[in-house]
Phi, psi and omega in degrees: 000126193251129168290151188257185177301177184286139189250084267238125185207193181257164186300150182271133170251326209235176184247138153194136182255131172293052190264127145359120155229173193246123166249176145286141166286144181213144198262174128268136182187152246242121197245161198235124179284113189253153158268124145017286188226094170265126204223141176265107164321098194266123160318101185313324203202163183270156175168191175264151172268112170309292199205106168295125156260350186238156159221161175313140172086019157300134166276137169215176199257133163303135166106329185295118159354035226248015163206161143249143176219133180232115157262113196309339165300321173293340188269335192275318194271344150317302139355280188328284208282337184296322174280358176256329171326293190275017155267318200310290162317294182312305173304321184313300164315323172300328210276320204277353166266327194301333189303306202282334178259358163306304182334267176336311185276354174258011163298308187300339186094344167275026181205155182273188192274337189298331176282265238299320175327307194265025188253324167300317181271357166276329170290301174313319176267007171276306183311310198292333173297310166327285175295338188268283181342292168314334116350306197283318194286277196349315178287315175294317146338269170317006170256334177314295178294348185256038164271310182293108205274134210248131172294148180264341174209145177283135200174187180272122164267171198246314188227162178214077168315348204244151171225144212288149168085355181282162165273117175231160216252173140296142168097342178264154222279150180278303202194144171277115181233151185279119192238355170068185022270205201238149188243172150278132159226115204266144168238142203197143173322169174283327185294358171258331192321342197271354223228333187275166148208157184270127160117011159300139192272135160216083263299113166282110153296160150322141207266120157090000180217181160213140195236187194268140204300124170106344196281168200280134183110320188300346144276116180241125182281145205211130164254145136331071186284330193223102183249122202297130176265354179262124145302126200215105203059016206055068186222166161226140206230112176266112188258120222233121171262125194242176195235133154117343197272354160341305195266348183296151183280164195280134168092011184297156171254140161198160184302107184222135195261147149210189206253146189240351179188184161216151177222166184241155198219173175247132212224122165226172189280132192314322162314335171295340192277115190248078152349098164220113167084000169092006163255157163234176194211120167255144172279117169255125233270022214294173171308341192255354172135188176270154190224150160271124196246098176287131210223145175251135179279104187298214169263187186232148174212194170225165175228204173281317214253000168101191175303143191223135191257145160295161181219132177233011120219176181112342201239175171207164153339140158091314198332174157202139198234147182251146186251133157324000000 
């Protein structure tokens, strides 16, 4: 270890002693964004599509509109049942005057009690006719109306397989929509399976890039909720919940380093580190007084003790390096 020329740094106050820890080892690879619940918005009835309201990447409401399906059949049966109506309604009236001169003439002593009878029950069986006929229409009404293709949950839509004029069946989907919430999902080597576990903390990159491991910003923490127990192809599929990945498009890639092992390292607080000339130097703390020590330098990660830069050589076990 060569002392350098003064290495112009601020007074030293403190002390830190240099020991080994055990960090995670941590890979980088690549998680994929999922929703939860992907649910289709389905065609009620069969008919042609009048008018799409959605496109991809639309926002909707459970409930909101997002199609018409009109079938031309329905206005006919409608007709239909209003004219079976207004025959009906004409017997009701017939029934309910023969009910009213059955009275009368069997008040009067010309008509038996069996005509006022069979005059109740033809009024009755008009009414009941009537009331089934209005019923009948009602249900062709509500078919009308189950034309409007409905979100079924609030969410994104992702696809709208369909065009206004196209022919559709019941049941078939108008648009796929994404109702979250939203996730990671890792597929990892086989060779990690013994190594992943749930409830692991894990490092998200910046959406669209990869910046240097420690740099300010460059990371969003994520945990592992879920590791899947079947291997598939030689994979393993992980499910990792990060907060804030809402706005990413659904199936989107992005970096995420996590931990796969651990190794031990010698570690000093990043403030110890001093630039000159493009080396760095921590002051060491030795018996003949302090020296400046030059160190090539790991990654920076954090601890309980705040931030810490790796030292991958210049240092030993035991050192004790002085702080600013």
């Amino acid at each position: 270890m060569a002392a350098a020329a003064a290495v112009p740094q601020a007074a030293f106050t403190a002390e830190f002693a240099v020991h080994a820890i055990t960090i995670p080892e941590m890979k980088a690879v690549f998680g994929q964004v999922e929703s939860r619940t992907v649910v289709p918005a389905r065609a009620r009835i069969g008919g042609t599509i009048r008018e799409i309201r959605v496109s991809e990447g639309s926002e909707v409401r459970e409930g909101d509109v997002i199609g018409v399906v009109v079938d031309d059949k329905m206005a006919l049966q409608l007709a239909a049942a209003d004219a079976k109506i207004a025959a009906l309604k004409s017997e009701f009236a017939n029934a309910r005057t023969e009910l009213e001169r059955a009275e009368q003439l069997v008040a009067q002593g010309v008509a038996t009690q069996s005509r006022l009878d069979a005059a109740r029950t033809a009024l009755e069986v008009a009414t009941n006719q009537v009331a089934a006929a209005e019923a009948d229409k009602a249900v062709i009404a509500q078919g009308a109306k189950e034309g409007d293709v409905l979100a079924p949950a609030t969410g994104r839509v992702l696809t709208v397989p369909v065009t206004a004029g196209s022919v559709i069946m019941a049941g078939e989907p108008v648009a796929r929509i994404a109702t979250g919430p939203y996730y990671l999902r890792l597929s990892l080597p086989e060779r990690h399976a013994a190594e992943i576990a749930e409830g692991a903390i894990v490092e998200v990159g910046v959406r669209g890039r990869a910046q240097a491991s420690g740099a300010p910003g460059a990371t969003a923490q994520g945990r592992i909720v879920k590791v899947y127990p079947e291997i598939a192809d030689g994979r393993v599929i992980a499910d990792v919940d990060v907060a804030g990945i809402g706005s990413y498009f659904v199936n989107e890639r992005t970096l995420v380093s996590i931990p796969v092992g651990k190794r031990s390292v010698l570690a000093v607080p990043q403030k110890a580190v001093t630039s000159l000339h493009g080396i760095d130097y921590v002051r060491l703390a030795a018996t003949d007084g302090p020296m400046d020590v030059a160190v090539i330098l790991g990654e920076t990660f954090e601890s309980q003790s705040g931030t810490l830069v790796e030292i991958l050589t210049g240092l030993k076990d035991g050192d004790r390096i002085m702080l600013p």
